[in-house]
N, C-alpha and C positions, 0 to 999 in steps of 0.2 A: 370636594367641590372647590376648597381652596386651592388646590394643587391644578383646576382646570383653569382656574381667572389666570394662575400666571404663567399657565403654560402658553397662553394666548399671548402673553411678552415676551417667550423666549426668542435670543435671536443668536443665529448660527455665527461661529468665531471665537479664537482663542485669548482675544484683545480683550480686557477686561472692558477699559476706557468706550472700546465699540459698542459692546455689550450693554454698557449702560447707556451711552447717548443712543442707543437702537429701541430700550427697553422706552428712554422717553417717547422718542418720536411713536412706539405704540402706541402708546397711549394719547397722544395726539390724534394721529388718525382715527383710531375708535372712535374718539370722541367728535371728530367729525365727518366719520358715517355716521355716528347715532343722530347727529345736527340732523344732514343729511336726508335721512329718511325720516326725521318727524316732521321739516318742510315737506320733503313728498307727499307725508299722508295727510297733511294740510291742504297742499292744492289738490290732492285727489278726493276730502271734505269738501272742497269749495267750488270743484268739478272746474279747477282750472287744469285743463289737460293738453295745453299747449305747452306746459313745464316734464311735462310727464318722462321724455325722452333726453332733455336734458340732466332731470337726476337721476336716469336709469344711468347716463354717462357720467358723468359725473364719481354716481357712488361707485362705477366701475373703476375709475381711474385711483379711487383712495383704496378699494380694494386690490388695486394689482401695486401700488405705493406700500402697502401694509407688507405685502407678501415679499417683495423687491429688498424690503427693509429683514423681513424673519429670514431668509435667506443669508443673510449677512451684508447685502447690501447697501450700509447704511449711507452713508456720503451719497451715496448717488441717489438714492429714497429721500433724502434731505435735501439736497438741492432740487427733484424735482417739485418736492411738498413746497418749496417757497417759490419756485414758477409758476405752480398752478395756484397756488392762494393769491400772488401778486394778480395773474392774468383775472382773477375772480375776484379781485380790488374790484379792476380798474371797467372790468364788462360788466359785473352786477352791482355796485356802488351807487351809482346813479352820477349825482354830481361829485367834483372832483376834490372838494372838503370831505364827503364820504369815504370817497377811494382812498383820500392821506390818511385818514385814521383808521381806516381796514388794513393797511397797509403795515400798522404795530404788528400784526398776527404774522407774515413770512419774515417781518423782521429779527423777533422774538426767534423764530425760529430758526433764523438763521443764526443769529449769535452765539443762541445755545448749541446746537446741534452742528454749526461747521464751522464753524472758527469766529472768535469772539470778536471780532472786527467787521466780518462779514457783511454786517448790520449795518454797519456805516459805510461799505461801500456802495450799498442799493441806496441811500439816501443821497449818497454822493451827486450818486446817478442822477436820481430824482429830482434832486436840488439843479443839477445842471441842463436837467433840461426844462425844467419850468423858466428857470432865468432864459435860455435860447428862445422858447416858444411861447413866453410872456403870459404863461397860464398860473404864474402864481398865487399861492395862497397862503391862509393864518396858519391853515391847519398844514400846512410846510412846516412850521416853527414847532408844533406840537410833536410834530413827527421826529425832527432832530434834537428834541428833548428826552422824547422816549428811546431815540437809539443810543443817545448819550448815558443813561442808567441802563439800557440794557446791556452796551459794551462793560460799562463798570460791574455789573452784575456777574456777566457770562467771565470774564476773566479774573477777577476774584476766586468766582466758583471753582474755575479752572485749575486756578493756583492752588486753589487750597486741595481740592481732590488729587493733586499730583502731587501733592507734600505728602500727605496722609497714607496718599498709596504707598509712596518712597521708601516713608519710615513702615510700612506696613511690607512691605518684603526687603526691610533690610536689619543687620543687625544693629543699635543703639550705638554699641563700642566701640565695634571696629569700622562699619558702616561697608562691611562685607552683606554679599545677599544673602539672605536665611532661607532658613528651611524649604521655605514656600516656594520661594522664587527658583529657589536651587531646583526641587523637582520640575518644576514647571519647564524649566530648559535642557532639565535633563532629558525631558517626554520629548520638546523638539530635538533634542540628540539623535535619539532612540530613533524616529523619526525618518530624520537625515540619514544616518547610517544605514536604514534599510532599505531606502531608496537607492542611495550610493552606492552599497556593500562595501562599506567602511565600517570601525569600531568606534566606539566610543568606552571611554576607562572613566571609571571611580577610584578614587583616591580618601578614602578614610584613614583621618591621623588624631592623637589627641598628644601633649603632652606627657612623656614619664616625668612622675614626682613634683606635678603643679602645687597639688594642696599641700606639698613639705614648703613653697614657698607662701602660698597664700596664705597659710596659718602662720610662717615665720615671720613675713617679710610684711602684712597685711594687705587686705583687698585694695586697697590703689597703690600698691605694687604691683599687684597681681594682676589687675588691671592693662598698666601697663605692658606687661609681660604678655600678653594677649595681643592690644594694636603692635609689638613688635612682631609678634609672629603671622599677624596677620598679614602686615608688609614683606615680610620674607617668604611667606608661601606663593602672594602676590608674582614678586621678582620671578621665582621659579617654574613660571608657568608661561604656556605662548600666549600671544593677545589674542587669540578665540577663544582661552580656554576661560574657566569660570573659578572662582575660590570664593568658598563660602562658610559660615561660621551658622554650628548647628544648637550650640551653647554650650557655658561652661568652657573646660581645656577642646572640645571637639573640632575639629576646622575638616572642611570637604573639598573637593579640588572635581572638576570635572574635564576629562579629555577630549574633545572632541576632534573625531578622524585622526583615531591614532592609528596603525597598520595591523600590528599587535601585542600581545602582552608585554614582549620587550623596549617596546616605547613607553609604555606606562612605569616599567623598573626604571628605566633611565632616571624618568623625569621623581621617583621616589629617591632615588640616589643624590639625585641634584638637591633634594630638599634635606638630605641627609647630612650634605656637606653644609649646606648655608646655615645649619642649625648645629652644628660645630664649632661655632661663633661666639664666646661668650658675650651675654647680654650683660651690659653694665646701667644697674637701673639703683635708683638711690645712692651713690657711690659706691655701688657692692660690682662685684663680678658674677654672673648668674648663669650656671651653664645649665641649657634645655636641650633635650630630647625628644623625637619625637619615635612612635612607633605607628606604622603605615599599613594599612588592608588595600592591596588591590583586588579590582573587580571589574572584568569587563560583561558587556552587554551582552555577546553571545551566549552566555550563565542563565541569563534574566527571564529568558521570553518576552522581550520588550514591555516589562515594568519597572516602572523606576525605583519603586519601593523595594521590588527584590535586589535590584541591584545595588539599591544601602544596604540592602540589610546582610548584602553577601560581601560588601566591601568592611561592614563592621563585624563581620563572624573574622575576615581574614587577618582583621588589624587585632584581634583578640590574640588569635595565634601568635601573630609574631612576640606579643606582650608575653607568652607563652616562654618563648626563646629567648627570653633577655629583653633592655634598651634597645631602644635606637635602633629597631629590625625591619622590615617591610617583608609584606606577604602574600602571594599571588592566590587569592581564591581558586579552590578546587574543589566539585560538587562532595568529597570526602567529609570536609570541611562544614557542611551543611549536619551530613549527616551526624556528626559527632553530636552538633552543637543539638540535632533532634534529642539524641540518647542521653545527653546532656540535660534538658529539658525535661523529658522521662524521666530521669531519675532523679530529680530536682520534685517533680509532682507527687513521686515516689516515696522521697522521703517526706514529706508535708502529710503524708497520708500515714505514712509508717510511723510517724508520732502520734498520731492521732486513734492508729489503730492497734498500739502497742508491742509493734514488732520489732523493736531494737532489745537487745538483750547483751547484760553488762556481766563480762568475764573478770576473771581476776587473776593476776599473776603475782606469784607469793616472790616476796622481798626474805631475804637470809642473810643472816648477820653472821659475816665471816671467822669469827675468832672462836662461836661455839655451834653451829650449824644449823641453826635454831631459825626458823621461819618467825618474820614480827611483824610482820605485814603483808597487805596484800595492794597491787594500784590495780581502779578497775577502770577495764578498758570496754568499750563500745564496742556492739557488733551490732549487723545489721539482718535480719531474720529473712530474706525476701520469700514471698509466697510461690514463685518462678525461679528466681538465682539460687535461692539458695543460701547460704551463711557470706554476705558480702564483708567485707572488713574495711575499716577506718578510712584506710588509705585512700578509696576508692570513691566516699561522698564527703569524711570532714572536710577535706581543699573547700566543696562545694556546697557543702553547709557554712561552711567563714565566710564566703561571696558571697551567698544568699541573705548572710544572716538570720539562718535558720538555726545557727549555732546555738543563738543564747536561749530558748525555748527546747534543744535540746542538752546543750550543757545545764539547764535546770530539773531535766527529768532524771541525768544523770546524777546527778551531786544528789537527789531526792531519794533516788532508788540506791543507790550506793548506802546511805546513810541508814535507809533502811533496814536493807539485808545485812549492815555491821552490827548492828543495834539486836536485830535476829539471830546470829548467832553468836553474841552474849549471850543471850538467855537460854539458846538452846547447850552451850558447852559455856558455863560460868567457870568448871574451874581452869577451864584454857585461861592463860594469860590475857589479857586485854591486847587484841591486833591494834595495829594502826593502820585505816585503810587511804590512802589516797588516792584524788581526785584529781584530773588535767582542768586547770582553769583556760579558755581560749582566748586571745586578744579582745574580741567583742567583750566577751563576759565581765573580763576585767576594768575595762572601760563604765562598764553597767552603774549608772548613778547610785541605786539599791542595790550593791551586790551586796554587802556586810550586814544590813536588814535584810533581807532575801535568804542570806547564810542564817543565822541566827534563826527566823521562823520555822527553816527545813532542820533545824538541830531539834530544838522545839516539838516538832509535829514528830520525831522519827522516835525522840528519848535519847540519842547518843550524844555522849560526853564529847565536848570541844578537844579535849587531847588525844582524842581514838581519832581522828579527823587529820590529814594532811590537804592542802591544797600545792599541787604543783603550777608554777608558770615558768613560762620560757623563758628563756635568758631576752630573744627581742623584745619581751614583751613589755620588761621594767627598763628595758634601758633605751625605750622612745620616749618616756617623758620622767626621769628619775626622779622629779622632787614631788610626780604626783605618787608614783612607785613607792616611797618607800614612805607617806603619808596612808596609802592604801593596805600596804602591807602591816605597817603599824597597826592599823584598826583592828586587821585580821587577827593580827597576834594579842590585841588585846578581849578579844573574843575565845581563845582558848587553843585555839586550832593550831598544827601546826604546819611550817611552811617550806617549800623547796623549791630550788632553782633545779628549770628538767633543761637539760642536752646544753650543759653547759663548757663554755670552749668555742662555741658555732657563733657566736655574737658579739659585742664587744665591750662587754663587764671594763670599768675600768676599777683599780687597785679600795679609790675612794668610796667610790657609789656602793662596791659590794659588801665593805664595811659596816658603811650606812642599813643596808638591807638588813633587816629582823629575819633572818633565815633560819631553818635548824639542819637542813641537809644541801650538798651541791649531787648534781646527778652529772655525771660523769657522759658525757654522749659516747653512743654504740662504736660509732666511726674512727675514735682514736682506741676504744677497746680493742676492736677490731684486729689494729694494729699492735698488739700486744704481743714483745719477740718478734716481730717479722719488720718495722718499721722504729729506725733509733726514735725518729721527731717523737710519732704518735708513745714510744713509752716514756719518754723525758715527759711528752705534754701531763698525760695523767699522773705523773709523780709528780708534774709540780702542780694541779689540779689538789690533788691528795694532799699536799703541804699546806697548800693555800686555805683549805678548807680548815684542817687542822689550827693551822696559826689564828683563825678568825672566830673559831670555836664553834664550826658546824660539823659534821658529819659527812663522809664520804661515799655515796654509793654509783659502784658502775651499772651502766645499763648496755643488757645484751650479751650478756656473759656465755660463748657457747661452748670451750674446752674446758679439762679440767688441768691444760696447764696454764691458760687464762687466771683461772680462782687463786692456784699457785702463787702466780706473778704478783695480783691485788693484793695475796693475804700477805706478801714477802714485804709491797709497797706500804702496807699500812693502810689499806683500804678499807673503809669499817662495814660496808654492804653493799650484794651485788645481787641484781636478775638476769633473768634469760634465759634462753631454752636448753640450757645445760643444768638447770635446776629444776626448770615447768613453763610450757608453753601455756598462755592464758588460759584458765578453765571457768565451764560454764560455775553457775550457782551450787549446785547442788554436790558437786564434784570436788569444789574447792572446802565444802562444809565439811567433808567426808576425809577429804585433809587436815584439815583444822580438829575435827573428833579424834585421831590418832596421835595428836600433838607431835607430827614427825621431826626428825631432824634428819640435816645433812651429814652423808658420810665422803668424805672427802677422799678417800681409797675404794674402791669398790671391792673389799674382799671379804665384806660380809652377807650376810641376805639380805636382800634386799627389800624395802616398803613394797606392798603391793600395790600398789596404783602408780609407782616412776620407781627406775631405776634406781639406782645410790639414796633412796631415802629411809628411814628405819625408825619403827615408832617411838615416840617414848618410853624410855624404861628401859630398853633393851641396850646391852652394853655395846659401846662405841669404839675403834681404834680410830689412830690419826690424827690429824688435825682436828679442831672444832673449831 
């Protein structure tokens, strides 16, 4: 029911400002047809019926005024609404002090409804011709009293709905158009270009590496740093086009009647160079980047919303490729970011339904070949795929931030199944299994309460416990790094730097760090014999670790003249699939019951479950 009262206001048009003086003027009119015909059913009570056809016309004329106006034509519904109330002054009034004060009503209406001066120009009128034709009167003066507040009224009003609107499609900051306004002309783009058969391009950019300033530099830096680029993306554009701020680092650019894609590159190119520029903000010099999605309209099916949403799939990609890239959407593109999504719902569900399942790949201590650990790695069970691997969702569990609700089911179940087989092989040596901590994790205000409860609930001893973190991970904010890490270590557990070489440890900071092992990354293994750099690098990796009093292990280990080279360099532990490719739970127990060790020759019999391994007890040649 309420939705029919105001559909009876609706009025056709894209004008906001129309829309609403249309929406008055309904409301006017209604209300005087409803006058209207409760005079009629008065003189048709009073059986005066010489009115009869007068408000049959009459209510005819506010009726096709009403309709004139829901059509969208409000200005001219408006000015005829103040014709016909004047001429119905000045014919039904009676005397001519009547008709001046009947006359507020097209006055009012005029000011409000067509321009706030309007009002004073019929009085003008009025005023000049009473003076010619000496019909003046009091109620003249009443009259030019009420146009006088009603002019102050209507342009006030005016004023002020055009400010509010203003700031209500524009941004605060830059005083770029926002969101709103942006689609709104992007629809008339879309529009245009179909009538045309012309294009129209989207242009999505955000900043690379805003918040390494906004956090450094502080928010009215950063600030800053925004109205500059909103003036440079300005400059870069033709004077039809549009640039607009969607919040935060985001800014949007719209083309209109570009020819095709490659006018849309140009004009990404141009913005490429103007943001080449170092900004000097604070007395600093501050170089910004940006990364660009193009999108044009033919993609869309003439919506606007798809053509954001396919201009910010395409600026993803470029972010994908490096800084500073630009990127032409292609319906591929879409589809990724679907399977993308899938398996983003996928994983939310795979926690919850417990199909992740945590492998383990033994750690082996070079000098006597003796497995002393195991790190356990994530895998992903799918009910459809099949056994997916790390690679494949952690990237998009770190974006998601799905990470830290599953880096805590890990560290929980890890802790677990180490705890389990103690009890189940007590007289095995005590393992030490590690853990991959991720950026988010690390960050976690309650990680070292959090640790502590899962040590707690599981039973396992803090020094059977390793947590690894990346080399980036401590050296984004060092003095919080090696306060966190301190705690850890005074917690029992102990700790490792993974894939390190790839980041940039400086001599002090790693000092500083409470470490007990560096993990050597795959990538200069790799290069082991085959690359001078990569085996200088891990000889001095190996020293360095040594001099500082940690422990050296390589990661990735796949020859056995790889093991060679390590055990020649002084390398105290090494993994990889020349030892054991991760295995499941039950597989790795079944390792762990034969207390194997490594034979570094292969010319004895071999362990049955891998190659070169031989259970305890049984005599060894070679290396250990």
């Amino acid at each position: 029911m309420l939705g029919t009262r105001f559909a009876l206001l609706k009025v056709s048009g894209h004008d906001p400002d129309l829309q609403r003086k249309g929406r008055v003027l309904a409301i006017m009119l209604l209300g005087m047809t409803a006058a209207t015909f409760v005079l009629a059913g008065l003189n048709i009570l009073y059986r005066e019926t010489q009115y009869n056809v007068v408000n049959g016309m009459l209510i005819s004329l506010i009726l096709g005024l009403f309709m004139l106006n829901r059509f969208g034509f409000v200005r001219v519904a408006s000015l005829l609404t103040v014709v016909l109330s004047t001429a119905g002054a000045f014919l039904v009034g009676g005397s001519l002090d009547t008709a001046y004060l009947t006359m507020t009503i097209p006055i009012l209406i005029a000011s409000s409804l067509l321009v706030s001066w309007s009002g004073v120009v019929i009085v003008a009128l009025m005023v000049i011709y009473a003076m010619v034709s000496g019909v003046a009167s009091p109620s003249l003066v009443i009259l030019v009293v009420v146009v006088i507040f009603a002019y102050l009224f209507a342009d006030s009003l005016d004023r002020a709905y055009r400010e509010n609107r203003y700031k209500a499609l524009h941004d605060d900051l830059t005083d770029l158009p926002n969101r709103a306004l942006f689609l709104d002309r992007l629809q008339q783009a879309i529009d245009r270009s179909d009538r045309d058969h012309k294009l129209c391009a989207v242009l999505f950019m955000d900043l690379d590496h805003f918040k390494v300033v906004n956090d450094s530099l502080g928010h009215e830096v950063g600030d800053k740093l925004l109205i500059t680029t909103a003036r440079r993306l300005q400059a870069c554009l033709r004077p039809g086009d549009t640039a607009a701020r969607l919040g935060g680092d985001e800014f949007i650019a719209l083309l209109d009647g570009v020819t095709d894609g490659d006018d849309a590159v140009r004009v990404a190119e141009r913005i490429a160079k103007a943001f080449e520029v170092p900004v000097e903000l604070e007395g600093r010099q501050v170089s910004i980047r940006t990364s660009v999605g193009i999108s044009l309209d033919e993609e869309a099916d003439g919506k606007p919303e798809i053509l954001l949403r396919n201009a910010d799939v395409a600026m993803y990609e470029a972010k994908k490729e490096g800084k500073a890239r630009y990127k032409l959407f292609n319906p591929d593109m879409h589809a990724q970011v679907l399977r993308r999504l899938e398996m983003e719902n996928g994983l939310r569900q795979a926690i919850e339904r417990e199909e992740l399942r945590v492998y383990y790949q033994p750690k082996v201590t070079l000098s006597t070949g003796r497995i002393i650990g195991m790190e356990a790695l994530v895998r992903w069970e799918h009910p459809e795929r099949g056994l997916i691997h790390p690679g494949e969702f952690i990237p998009l569990a770190e974006e998601t931030g799905l990470i830290v609700p599953l880096g805590r089911w890990i560290l929980r179940e890890t802790c677990r199944q180490a705890r389990e087989w103690q009890n189940q092989y007590p007289t095995v040596p005590p393992q030490v299994t590690s853990v991959n901590l991720s950026v988010k994790q690390f960050q976690e205000p309650d990680l070292v309460q959090e640790l502590v409860e899962i040590l707690r609930e599981t039973g396992l001893g803090p020094s059977c416990l390793q947590l690894e973190i990346t080399e980036s991970v401590v050296t984004d904010n060092v003095e919080h790094a090696v306060g966190l890490l301190q705690e850890l270590r005074e917690v029992g557990v102990q700790l490792a730097l993974d894939d390190f070489g790839t980041g940039y440890s400086s001599l002090v900071s790693l000092r500083r760090f409470p470490l007990d092992d560096l993990k050597i990354d795959q990538g200069f293994v790799d290069g082991l014999g085959r690359n001078t750099e990569d085996t200088a690098i891990v000889q001095l990796v190996i020293d360095l670790a040594h001099a500082v009093g940690m422990r050296a292990l390589a990661e990735g280990v796949k020859t056995i003249e790889q093991v060679r080279q390590l055990q020649n360099m002084g390398c105290d532990q090494a993994q990889g699939y020349y030892f054991w490719e991760p295995l499941a739970g039950k597989t790795a127990a079944a390792l762990l019951a034969d207390s194997p060790r490594w034979l570094l020759d292969h010319h004895l019999t071999e362990h049955p479950l891998n190659p070169g391994m031989v259970p305890e007890g049984r005599r060894e040649l070679g290396p250990k």
